[in-house]
N, C-alpha and C positions, 0 to 999 in steps of 0.2 A: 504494500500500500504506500503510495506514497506521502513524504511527509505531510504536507499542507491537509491530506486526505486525514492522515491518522491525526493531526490537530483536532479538526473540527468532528470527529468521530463522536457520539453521547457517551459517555461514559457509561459502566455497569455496574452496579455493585448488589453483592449478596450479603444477605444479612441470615446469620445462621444461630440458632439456639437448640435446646435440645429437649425434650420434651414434645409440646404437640405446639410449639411454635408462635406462642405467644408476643415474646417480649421480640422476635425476629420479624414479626407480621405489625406488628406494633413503628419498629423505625421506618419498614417499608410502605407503610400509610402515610406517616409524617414526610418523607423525602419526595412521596408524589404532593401532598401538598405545598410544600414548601418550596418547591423547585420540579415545578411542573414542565416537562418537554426538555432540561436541563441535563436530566441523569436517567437513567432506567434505572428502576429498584426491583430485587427479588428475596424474596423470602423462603428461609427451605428450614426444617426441623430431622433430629435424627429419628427420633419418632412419632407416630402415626397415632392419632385420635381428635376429638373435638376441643376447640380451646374453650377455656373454661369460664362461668357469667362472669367473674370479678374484671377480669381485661377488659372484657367486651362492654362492662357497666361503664367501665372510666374512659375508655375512649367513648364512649356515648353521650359523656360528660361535654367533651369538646366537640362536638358537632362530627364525628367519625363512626360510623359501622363499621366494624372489626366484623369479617368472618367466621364464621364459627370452625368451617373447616379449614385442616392442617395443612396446611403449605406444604408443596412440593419437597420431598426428600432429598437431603444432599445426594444421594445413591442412586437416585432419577436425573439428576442433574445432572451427574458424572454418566452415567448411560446413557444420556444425549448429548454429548456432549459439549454442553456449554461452557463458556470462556467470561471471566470476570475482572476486571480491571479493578475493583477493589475485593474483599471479605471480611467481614467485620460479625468476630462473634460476640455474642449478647450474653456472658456465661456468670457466671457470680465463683470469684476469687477461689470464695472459700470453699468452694462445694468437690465433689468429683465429680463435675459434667466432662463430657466428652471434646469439650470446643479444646482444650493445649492439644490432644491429643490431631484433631481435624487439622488445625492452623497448620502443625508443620506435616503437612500431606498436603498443604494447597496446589502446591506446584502441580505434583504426580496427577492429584486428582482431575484438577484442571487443564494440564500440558500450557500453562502460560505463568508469567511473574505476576502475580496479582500482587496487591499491596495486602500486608496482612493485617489487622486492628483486631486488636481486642477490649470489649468493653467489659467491665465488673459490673453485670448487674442482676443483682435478685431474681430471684425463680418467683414468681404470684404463688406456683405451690407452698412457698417457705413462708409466707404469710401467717400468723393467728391472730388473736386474740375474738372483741365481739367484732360485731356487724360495721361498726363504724368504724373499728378499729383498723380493721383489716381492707375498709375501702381507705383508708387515710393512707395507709402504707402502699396500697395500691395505684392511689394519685401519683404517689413521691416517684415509683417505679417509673412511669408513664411520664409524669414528670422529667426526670433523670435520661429516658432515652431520646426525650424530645432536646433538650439540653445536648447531647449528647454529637444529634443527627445534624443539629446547626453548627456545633464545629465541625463538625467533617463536613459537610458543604462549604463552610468558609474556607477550611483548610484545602480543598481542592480547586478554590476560585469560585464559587460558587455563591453569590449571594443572596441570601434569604431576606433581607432589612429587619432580619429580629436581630443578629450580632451584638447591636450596641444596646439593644433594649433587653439582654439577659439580666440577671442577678450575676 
């Protein structure tokens, strides 16, 4: 491709979590918002089931319909395979999710350099206490990856006009 070509190319990026693809389906709503026609966004989980009412309640908060169904599997991806310029797991530090293990495979998986990122954030599974407790923690989540989705837009050139209006 030539250069000027691969300049103006959209960029891609995969957003990967593990469970049934929540907090992964989550940045990829935000980045079509926020930079519509800009970026292609996808979302893939390592495994298979429906995401659960807490996500789906708090992004409903903000004027989004979250999916109930699981986003495409990394495993599906890789069997079509698709090419990503960025991938960014969604994993929380502390846990044993599968995303250190995924990131350094990106290459193999993908046959390109993508850029690799990783974010620390909370599983909604890991949530307790009551009812409001546990949507307060789930804001913050949701919160946290919106936070999150605007650096990396800005960090790629990409401008959202939220930047200077974060916390």
């Amino acid at each position: 491709m030539p250069l000027e070509a691969e300049r103006m190319k959209t960029p891609r990026v995969l957003f990967v979590c593990t469970f049934h693809g929540a907090r992964s389906r989550i940045a990829e709503e935000f980045v079509l918002r926020l930079a519509p026609g800009r970026i292609e966004a996808y979302s893939s989980s390592f495994e298979s089931g429906r995401i659960g009412a807490l996500p789906i309640e708090v992004m409903k908060e903000v004027g989004i319909d979250l999916p109930r169904e699981t986003p495409k599997s990394v495993y599906d991806r890789y069997r079509d395979k698709e090419v990503f310029d960025y991938v960014v797991t969604l994993c929380h530090a502390a846990s044993r999710e599968l995303c250190p293990t995924f990131l350094s495979h990106v290459n193999v998986l993908y046959a390109k350099k993508a850029e690799r990122l990783f974010w620390s954030v909370p599983d909604f599974a890991s949530i307790s206490g009551t009812d409001e407790e546990r949507r307060a923690e789930a804001r913050k989540i949701r919160d946290q990856i919106k936070a999150q989705v605007v650096d990396f837009l800005t960090h790629i050139g990409i401008d959202t006009g939220l930047a200077q209006t974060r916390k």
